[in-house]
C-alpha positions as CSV (number, residue, x, y, z in Angstrom):
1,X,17.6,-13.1,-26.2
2,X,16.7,-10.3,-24.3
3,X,14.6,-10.6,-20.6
4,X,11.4,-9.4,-20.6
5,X,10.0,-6.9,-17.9
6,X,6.1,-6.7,-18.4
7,X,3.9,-3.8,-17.1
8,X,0.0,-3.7,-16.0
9,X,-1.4,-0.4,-15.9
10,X,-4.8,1.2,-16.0
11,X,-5.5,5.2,-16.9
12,X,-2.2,6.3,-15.7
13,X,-0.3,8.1,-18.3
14,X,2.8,9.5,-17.4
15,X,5.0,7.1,-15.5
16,X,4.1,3.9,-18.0
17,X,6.0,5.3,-21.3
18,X,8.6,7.3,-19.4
19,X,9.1,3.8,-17.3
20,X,9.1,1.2,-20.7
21,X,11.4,3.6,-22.3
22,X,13.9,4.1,-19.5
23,X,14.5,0.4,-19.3
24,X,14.6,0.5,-22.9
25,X,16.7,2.9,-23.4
26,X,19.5,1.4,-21.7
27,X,20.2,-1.9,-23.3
28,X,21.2,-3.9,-20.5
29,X,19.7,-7.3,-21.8
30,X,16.2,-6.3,-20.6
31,X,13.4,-5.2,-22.0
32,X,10.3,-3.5,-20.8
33,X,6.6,-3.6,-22.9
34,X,2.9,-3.8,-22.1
35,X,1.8,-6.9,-20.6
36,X,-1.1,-8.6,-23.2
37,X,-3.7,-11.0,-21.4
38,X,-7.1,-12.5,-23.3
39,X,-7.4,-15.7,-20.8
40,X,-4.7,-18.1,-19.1
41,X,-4.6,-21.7,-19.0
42,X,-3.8,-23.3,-16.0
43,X,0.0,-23.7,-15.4
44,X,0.1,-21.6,-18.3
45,X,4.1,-20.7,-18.5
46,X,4.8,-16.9,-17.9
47,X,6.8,-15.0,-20.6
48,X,8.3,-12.0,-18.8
49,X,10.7,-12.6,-15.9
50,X,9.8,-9.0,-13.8
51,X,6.3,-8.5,-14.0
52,X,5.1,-4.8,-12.7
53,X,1.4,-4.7,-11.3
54,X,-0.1,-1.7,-10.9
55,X,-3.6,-2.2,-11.6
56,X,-4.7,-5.8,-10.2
57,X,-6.6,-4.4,-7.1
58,X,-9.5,-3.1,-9.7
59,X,-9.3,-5.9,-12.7
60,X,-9.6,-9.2,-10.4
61,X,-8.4,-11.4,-13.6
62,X,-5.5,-10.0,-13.6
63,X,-4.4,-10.6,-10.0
64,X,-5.5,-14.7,-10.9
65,X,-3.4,-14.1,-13.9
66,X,-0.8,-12.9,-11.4
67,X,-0.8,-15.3,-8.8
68,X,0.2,-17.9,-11.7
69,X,2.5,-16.1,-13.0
70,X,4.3,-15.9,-9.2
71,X,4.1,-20.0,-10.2
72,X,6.0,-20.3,-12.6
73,X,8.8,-17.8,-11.2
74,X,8.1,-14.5,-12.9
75,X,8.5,-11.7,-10.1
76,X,5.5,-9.6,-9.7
77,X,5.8,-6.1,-8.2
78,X,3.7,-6.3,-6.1
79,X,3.7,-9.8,-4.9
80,X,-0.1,-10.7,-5.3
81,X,0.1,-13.2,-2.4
82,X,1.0,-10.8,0.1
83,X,-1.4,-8.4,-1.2
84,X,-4.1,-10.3,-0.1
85,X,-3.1,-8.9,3.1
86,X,-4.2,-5.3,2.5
87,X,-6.5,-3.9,4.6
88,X,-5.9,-0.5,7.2
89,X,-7.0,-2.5,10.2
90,X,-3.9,-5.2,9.6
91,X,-1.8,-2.3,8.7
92,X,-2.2,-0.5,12.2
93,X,-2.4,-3.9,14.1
94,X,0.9,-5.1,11.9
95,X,3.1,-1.9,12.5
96,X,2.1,-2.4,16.8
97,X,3.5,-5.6,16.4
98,X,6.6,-4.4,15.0
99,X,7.1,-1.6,17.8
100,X,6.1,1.8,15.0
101,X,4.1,4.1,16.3
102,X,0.4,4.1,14.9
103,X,-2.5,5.8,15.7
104,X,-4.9,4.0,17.8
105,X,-7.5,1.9,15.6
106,X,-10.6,0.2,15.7
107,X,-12.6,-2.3,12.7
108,X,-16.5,-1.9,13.3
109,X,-19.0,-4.4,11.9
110,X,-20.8,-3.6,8.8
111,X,-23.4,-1.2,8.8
112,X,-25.2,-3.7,5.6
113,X,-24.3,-6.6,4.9
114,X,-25.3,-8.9,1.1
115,X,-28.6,-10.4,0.6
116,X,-29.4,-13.6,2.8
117,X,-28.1,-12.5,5.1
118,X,-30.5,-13.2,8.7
119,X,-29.2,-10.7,11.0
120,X,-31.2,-12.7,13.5
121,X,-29.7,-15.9,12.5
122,X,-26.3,-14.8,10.3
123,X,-24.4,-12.6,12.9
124,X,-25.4,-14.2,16.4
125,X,-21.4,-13.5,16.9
126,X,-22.0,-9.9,16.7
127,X,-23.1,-8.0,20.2
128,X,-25.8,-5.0,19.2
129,X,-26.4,-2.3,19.8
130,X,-22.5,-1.1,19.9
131,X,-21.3,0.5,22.8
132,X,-20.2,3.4,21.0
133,X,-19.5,5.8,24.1
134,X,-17.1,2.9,24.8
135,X,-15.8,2.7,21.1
136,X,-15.1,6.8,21.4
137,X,-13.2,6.6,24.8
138,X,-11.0,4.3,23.6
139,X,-10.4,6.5,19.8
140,X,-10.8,9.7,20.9
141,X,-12.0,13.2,19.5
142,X,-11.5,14.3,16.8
143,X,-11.1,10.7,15.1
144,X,-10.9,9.1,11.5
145,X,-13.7,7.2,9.9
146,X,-12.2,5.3,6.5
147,X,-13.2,2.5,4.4
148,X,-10.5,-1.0,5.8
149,X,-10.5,-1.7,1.9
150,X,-10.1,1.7,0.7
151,X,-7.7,4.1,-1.3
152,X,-7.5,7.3,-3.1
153,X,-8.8,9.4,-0.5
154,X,-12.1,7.8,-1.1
155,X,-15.0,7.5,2.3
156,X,-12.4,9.1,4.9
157,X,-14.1,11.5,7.0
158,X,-13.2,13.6,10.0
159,X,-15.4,13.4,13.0
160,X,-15.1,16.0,15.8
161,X,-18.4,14.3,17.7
162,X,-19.9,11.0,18.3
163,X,-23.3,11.9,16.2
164,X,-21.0,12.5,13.0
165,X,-19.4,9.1,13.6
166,X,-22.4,7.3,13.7
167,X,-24.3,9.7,10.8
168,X,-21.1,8.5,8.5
169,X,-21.0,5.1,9.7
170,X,-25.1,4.7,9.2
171,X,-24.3,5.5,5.6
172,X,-21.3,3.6,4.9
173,X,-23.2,0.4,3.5
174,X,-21.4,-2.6,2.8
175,X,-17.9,-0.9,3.8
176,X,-15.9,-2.7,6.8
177,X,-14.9,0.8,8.4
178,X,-12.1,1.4,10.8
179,X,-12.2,4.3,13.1
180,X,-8.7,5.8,14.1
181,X,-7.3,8.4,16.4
182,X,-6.5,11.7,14.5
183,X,-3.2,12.9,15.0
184,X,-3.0,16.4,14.7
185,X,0.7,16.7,13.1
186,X,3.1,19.0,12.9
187,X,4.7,17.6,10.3
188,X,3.6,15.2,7.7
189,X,6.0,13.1,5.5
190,X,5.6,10.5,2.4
191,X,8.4,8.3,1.8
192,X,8.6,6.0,-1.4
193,X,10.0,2.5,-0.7
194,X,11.2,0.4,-3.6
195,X,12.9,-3.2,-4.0
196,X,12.6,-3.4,0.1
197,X,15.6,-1.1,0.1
198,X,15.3,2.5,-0.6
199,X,13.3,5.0,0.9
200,X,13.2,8.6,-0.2
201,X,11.2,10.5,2.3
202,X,9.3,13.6,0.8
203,X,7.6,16.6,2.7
204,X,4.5,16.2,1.9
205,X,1.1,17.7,3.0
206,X,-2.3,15.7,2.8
207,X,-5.0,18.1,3.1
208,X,-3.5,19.9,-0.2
209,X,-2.6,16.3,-1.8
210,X,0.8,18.3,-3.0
211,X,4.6,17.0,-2.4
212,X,7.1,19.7,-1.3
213,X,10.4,19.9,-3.0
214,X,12.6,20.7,0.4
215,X,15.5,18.0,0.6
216,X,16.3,19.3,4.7
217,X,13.3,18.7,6.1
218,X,13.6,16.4,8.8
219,X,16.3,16.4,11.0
220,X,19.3,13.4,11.0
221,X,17.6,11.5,13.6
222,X,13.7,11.4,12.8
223,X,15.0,11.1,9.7
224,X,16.7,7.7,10.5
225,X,13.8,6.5,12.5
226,X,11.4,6.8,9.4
227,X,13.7,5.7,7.1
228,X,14.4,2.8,9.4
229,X,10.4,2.1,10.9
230,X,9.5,2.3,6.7
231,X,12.1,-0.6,6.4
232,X,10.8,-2.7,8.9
233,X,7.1,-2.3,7.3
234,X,7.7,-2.5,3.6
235,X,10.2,-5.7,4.5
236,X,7.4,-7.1,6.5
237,X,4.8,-7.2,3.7
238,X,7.5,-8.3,1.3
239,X,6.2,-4.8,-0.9
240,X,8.6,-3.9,-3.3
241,X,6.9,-0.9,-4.1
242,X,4.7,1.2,-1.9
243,X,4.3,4.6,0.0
244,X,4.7,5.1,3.7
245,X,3.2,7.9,5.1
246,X,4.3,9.6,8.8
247,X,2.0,11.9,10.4
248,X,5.1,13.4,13.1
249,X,3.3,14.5,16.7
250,X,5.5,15.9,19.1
251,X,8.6,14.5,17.6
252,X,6.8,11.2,16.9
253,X,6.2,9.6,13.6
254,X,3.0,7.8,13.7
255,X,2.9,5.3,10.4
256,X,-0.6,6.6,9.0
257,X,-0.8,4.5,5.9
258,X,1.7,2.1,4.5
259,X,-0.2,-0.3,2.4
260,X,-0.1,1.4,-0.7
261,X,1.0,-1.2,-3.3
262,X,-0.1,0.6,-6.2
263,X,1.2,4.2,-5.1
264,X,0.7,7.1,-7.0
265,X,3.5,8.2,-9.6
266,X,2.0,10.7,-11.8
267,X,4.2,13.3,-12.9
268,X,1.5,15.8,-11.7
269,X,1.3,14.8,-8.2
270,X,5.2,13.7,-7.8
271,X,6.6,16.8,-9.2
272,X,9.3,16.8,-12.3
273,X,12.1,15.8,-9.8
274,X,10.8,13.4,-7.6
275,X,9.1,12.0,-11.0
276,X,12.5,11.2,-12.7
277,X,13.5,9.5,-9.2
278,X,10.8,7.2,-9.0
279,X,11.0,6.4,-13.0
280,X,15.0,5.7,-12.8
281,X,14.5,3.8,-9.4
282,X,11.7,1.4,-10.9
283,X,13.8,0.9,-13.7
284,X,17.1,0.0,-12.0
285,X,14.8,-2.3,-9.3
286,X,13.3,-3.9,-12.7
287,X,16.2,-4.9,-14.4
288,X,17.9,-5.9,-11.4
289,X,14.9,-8.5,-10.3
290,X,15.2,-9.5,-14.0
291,X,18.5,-10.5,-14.0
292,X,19.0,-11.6,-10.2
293,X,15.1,-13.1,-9.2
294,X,14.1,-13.2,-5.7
295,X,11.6,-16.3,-5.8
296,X,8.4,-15.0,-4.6
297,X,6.7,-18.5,-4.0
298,X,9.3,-19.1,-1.3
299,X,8.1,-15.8,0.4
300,X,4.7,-16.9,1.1
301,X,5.1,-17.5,4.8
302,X,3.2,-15.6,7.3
303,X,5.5,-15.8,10.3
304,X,7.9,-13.1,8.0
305,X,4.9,-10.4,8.7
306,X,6.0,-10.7,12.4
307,X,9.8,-10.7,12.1
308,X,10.3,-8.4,9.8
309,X,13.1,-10.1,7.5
310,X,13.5,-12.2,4.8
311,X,16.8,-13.5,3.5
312,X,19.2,-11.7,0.9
């Protein structure tokens, strides 16, 4: 009887079938399909041994269904325990404590907040009006202005003066926003980490949202240090699958944004070769999980976010 590797996916349509039919294909003992959901029963046993998530962070059943499945000893990539953890103001705060570089952030208060809320009663622990000449001279100009919660590019704006910082900020609603030093690189990198072990660093440029296909693009030693700094990250959030990305200032890689659980892998965006890399990767980190599992609920330990290790 074959073991089952299940997948959860939303619109994407190119890495899904090219990653079912790679595992497929190779008749190892494992088998890859659609995950199919219509309500779980507590305890409910999980069918599939590898469990591929990429798609939880907008359908919240699925990440209950998830966190059950973790449970009763399925592996799910991403761990939805450890997911819970995702937000850019713990990603910059996490990487300090780990020694990587990282740009200089800040989490304001709300600009909104739900109804019933009393601002007069409901946030007495919050000091108004915000010292924001304070909040600048700490950050720095030009800075970054980005939803804590958010992805895709989505409510990130560039400020280059105090009044467009508070003009984006008075719109920003119900968002927790961070504001973060700009670093103006010289170089920018994204690396793809899977199973907490590989790392393939790509050229990569943000503004044009395009990877470069240019395998000598970093020389052996910064090279090392982002392979090595993406390591420490991914290892620390127990992520077996994510993008790291390194904005490089004057020979420094600054970790920009390394929570990216669900990363992009769309044959569009990746480019044909680094496409087939990412498919055949997934595929050899699925099948291995399936037939050597790493028990997830014995991961769920905070102290590993600090220390940056977890056992073989």
């Amino acid at each position: 009887m074959s073991l089952r590797v299940g997948l959860l996916v939303g619109r994407e349509w190119s890495f899904p079938p090219a990653f079912i039919e790679e595992v497929n294909r190779r008749e190892e003992g494992v088998t890859a399909e659609y995950v199919r959901l219509g309500g779980t029963q507590m305890d409910e046993p999980c069918p599939y041994a590898v469990i591929i998530d990429r798609i939880s962070h907008e359908v919240p059943y699925y990440r209950s269904y998830l966190k059950n499945a973790v449970l009763q000893g399925a592996t799910v990539i991403n761990n939805p325990f450890m997911w819970t953890a995702d937000d850019k103001f713990f990603e910059a705060s996490l990487a300090t404590r780990l020694g990587v570089a990282s740009p200089k952030t800040l989490v304001l208060p709300n600009k909104e907040y739900v109804p019933g809320i009393v601002h007069a009663e409901s946030l007495r622990n919050l000091n108004y009006p915000l010292d924001w000449q304070g909040i600048i001279a700490y950050i720095g100009l030009p800075c970054v202005l980005k939803d804590a919660h958010g992805g895709g590019w989505k409510e990130v704006y560039i400020c280059h003066s105090l009044d467009e910082v508070i003009d984006h900020y008075n719109s920003s609603g119900l968002l927790t926003m961070i504001l973060q030093e700009f670093i103006q690189w010289e170089h920018y990198v994204r690396c793809i980490c899977l199973g907490q072990e590989e790392v393939l660093p790509i050229k990569y440029h943000p503004g044009e949202r395009k990877y470069y296909v240019e395998h000598d693009h970093l020389s052996p030693q910064l090279g090392r240090r982002i392979m090595d700094d993406s390591l420490k990250l991914v290892r620390a959030l127990g992520y077996d699958m994510n993008t790291v990305e390194w904005a490089i200032r004057d020979g420094v890689p600054y970790a920009i944004d390394f929570m990216n659980p669900a990363p992009d892998m769309d044959i569009n965006s990746l480019t044909q070769f680094y496409f087939k890399w990412v498919v055949e990767h997934m595929a050899d980190m699925a099948i291995r999980l399936a037939k050597k599992p790493r028990k997830q609920s014995k991961d769920l330990r905070w102290d590993k976010l600090f220390t940056a290790t977890r056992k073989k």
